[in-house]
C-alpha positions in Angstrom: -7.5 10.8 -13.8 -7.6 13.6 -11.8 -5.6 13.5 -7.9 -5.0 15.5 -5.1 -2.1 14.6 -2.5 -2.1 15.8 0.8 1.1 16.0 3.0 3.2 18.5 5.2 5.9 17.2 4.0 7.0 19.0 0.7 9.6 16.8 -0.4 6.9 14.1 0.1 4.5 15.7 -2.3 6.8 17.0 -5.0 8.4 13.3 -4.8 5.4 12.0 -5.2 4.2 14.6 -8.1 7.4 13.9 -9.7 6.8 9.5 -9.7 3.4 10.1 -11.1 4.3 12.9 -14.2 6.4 10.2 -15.5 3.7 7.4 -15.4 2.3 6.3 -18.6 -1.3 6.7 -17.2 -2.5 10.2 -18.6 -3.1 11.4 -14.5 -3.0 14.4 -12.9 -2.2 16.4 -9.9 -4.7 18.9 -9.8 -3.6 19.7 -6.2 -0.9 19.7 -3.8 -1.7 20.9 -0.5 0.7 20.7 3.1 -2.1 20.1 5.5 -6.0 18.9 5.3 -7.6 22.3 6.0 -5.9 23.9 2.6 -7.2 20.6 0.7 -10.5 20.3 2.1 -11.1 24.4 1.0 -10.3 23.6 -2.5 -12.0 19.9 -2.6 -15.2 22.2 -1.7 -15.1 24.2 -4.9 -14.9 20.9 -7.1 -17.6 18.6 -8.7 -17.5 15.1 -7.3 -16.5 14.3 -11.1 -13.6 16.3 -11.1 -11.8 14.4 -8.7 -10.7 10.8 -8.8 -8.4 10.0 -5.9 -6.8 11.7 -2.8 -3.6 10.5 -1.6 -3.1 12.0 1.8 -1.0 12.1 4.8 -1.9 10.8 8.4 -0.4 13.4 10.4 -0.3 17.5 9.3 -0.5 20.8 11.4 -4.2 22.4 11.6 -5.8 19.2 10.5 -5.0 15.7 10.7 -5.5 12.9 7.7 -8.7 11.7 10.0 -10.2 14.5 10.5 -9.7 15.2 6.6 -10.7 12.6 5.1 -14.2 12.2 7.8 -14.7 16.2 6.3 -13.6 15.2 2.5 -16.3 12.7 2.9 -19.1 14.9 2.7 -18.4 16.1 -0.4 -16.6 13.5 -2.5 -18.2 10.1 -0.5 -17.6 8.1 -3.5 -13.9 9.5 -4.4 -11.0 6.5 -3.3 -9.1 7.8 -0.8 -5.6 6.5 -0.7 -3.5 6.7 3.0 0.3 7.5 3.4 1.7 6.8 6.7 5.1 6.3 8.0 6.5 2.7 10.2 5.5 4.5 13.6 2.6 5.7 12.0 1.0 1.9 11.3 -1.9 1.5 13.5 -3.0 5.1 13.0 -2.9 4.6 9.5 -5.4 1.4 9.5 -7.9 3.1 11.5 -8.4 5.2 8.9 -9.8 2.4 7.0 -13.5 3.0 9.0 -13.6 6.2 7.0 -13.7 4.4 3.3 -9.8 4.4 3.0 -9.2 1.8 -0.3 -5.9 1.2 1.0 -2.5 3.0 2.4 0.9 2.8 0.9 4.2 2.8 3.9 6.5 5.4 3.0 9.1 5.3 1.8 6.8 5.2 -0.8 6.9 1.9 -3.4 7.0 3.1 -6.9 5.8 -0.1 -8.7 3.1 -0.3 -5.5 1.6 3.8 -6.5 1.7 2.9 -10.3 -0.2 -0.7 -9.3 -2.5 1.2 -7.4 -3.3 3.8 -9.7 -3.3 1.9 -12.9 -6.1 -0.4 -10.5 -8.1 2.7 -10.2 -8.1 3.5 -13.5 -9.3 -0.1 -15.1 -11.2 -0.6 -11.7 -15.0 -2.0 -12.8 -17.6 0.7 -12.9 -20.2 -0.4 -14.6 -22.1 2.6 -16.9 -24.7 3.4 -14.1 -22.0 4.0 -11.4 -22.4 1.4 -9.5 -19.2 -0.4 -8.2 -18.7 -3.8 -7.7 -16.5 -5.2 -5.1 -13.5 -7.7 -5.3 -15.3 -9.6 -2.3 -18.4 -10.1 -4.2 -17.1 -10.7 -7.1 -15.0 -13.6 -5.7 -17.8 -14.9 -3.9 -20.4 -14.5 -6.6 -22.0 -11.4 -5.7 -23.0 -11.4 -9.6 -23.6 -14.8 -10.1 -20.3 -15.8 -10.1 -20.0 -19.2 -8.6 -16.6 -20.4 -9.6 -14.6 -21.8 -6.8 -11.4 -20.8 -8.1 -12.4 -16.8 -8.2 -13.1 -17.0 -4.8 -9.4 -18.7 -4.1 -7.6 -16.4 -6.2 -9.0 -13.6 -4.2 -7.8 -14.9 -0.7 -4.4 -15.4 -1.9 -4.8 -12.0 -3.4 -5.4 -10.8 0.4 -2.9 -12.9 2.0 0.1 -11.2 -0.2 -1.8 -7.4 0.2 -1.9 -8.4 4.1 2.0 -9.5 3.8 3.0 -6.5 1.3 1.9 -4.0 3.8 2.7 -5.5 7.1 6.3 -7.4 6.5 7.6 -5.1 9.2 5.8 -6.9 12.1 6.2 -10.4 13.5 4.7 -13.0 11.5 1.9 -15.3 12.8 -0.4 -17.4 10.8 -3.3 -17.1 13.0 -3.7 -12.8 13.0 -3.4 -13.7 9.4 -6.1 -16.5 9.2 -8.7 -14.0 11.3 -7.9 -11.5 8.6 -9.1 -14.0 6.0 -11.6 -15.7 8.5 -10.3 -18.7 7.3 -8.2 -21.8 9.5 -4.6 -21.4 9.3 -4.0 -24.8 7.9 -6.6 -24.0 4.9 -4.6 -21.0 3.8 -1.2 -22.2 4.1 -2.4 -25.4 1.7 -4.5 -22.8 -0.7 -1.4 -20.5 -0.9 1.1 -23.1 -1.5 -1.2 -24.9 -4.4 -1.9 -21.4 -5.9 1.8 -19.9 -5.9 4.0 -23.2 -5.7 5.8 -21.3 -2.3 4.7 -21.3 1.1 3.7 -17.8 2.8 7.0 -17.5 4.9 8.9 -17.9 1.3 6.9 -15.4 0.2 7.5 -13.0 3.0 10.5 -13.8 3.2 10.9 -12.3 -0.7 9.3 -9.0 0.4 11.2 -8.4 3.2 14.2 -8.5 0.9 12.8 -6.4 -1.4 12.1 -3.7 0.9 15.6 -4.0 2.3 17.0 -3.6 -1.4 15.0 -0.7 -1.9 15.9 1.3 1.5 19.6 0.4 1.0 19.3 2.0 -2.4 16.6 4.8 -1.3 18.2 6.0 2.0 22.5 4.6 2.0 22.8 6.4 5.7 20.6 3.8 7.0 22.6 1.1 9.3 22.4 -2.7 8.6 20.3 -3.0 12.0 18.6 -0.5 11.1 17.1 -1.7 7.7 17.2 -5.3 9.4 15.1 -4.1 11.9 12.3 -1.8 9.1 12.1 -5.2 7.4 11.1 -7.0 10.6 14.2 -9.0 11.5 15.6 -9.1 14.7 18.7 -10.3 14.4 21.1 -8.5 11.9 23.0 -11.4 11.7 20.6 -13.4 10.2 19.4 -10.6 8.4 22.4 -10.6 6.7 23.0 -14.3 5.9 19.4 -14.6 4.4 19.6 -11.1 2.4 23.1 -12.9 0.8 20.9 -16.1 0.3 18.5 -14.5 -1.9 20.4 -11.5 -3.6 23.6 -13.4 -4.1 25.4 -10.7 -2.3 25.8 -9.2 0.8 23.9 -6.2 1.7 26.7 -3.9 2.0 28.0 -5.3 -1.9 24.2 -4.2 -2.8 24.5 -1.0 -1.7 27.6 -0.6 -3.5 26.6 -1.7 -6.5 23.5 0.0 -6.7 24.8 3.1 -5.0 22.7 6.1 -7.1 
C-alpha cells in the first residue's frame, strides 16, 4: 500500500514515517511533503493506482489541508483520505469530512489507532470490479443483508468511533443520539447489552487512556493540563478517577513509565 503524508510539521511526518516502517503491513511512503501545493504537484504525476491513502495536515503555509484535499480530488477521487488535526484544530478538521475524508486521527497521534486504520484499508471490501461497499449498507442490508444484529453491531461500532475521537468535549447523550439518529434511551440499552458497560464507563476508559499516553508521550505536560486534553474539568477528580482505574496516581504513572 502505497501513502503520501502531508504536514508542515517535519517532526510530524518523519514520526509518522518512522510508526509506519515498523508496521508489519508491507506499506509505503512514497511521499512526504510540508505543505499541500508540493503534494498536489507530485499527486499529478501519479496513476490513480499508484496511490492508496493520503494522510494530511489541516493547516500548512501556501496551501491548506482543504484546499488540498478539494484539488487532490480531481485526480485521485477514489483514493481514502485520512485527516490529522490538532485539539484546537477539531471543528476545522470535521469539515473536512464534506470533501470525502474516511476519517481524521487527533494528534498526538495514536499508534494502535494509525495501525487499526491502515490495516482497515488494506482488508477493506473491494469487490473485483471496484466497486466499494459501505459499512452503512452493509449493516443495514444494502446487499441483502437483513440481520438485525449487523445493523446493531455497526451503531455501537459508531458510538465508540464518535467517543474515540471526541473524549475531549463534554459528554451528552443527545449530540450523540443525532449522530446515530437514534433516541438516547435506545442506544444506551443497545450499548450496554452489546459491551456489558454503559457508554460513560466506556468513555470514561478512553479518557484514561489518552491521559496515560500524553503523560508518557509529552512528561512537561501539567496534571491540569492533561486533565483538561482528556475533557475533565476538575483536576481533582481527574486525579481520583485516573488512580481508580490505573491503580496508581498519575504522577506514579509517569514515573514508572518515564521513557
Amino acid at each position: 500500500m502505497n501513502i503520501i503524508i502531508v504536514d508542515d510539521e517535519e517532526i510530524i511526518r518523519l514520526g509518522l514515517e518512522r510508526i509506519i516502517s515498523r508496521m508489519d503491513l508491507d506499506v509505503n511512503v512514497i511521499g512526504s511533503y510540508g505543505n499541500g501545493m508540493d503534494a498536489l504537484n507530485q499527486i499529478m504525476k501519479l496513476s490513480p493506482d499508484e496511490l492508496d491513502c493520503i494522510i494530511t495536515d489541516i493547516k500548512m503555509p501556501m496551501m491548506d489541508g482543504l484546499r488540498f484535499i478539494e484539488h487532490a480530488r480531481e485526480k485521485m477521487d477514489r483514493t481514502p483520505v485520512v485527516v490529522l488535526s490538532g485539539f484546537s484544530e477539531f471543528e476545522y478538521a470535521r469539515q473536512a469530512l464534506r470533501f470525502g475524508v474516511m476519517d481524521y486521527l487527533l494528534k498526538p497521534i495514536d499508534k494502535k489507532q494509525l495501525y487499526e486504520l491502515l490495516r482497515s484499508l488494506k482488508h477493506k471490501g473491494v469487490d473485483e470490479s471496484g466497486e466499494e461497499e459501505s459499512p452503512v449498507e452493509s449493516a443495514e442490508g444494502g446487499s441483502g443483508c437483513s440481520d438485525p444484529q449487523a445493523g446493531e453491531h455497526y451503531v455501537v461500532d459508531q458510538i465508540k468511533a464518535f467517543l474515540d475521537k471526541e473524549y475531549d468535549r463534554n459528554f451528552e447523550l443527545e449530540r450523540l443520539a443525532d449522530t446515530t439518529g437514534m433516541s438516547p434511551s435506545y442506544i444506551s440499552r443497545l450499548f450496554s447489552a452489546q459491551t456489558g458497560q454503559t457508554i460513560t464507563d466506556y468513555l470514561i476508559e478512553v479518557r484514561i487512556e489518552k491521559a496515560k499516553q500524553f503523560l508518557v508521550d509529552h512528561p512537561d505536560l501539567k496534571n491540569y493540563q492533561i486533565s483538561q486534553l482528556v475533557g475533565y474539568s476538575d483536576p481533582v477528580y481527574f486525579n481520583k478517577l485516573f488512580k481508580r482505574m490505573a491503580g496508581m496516581t498519575p504522577k506514579d504513572y509517569k514515573k514508572r513509565n518515564a521513557k
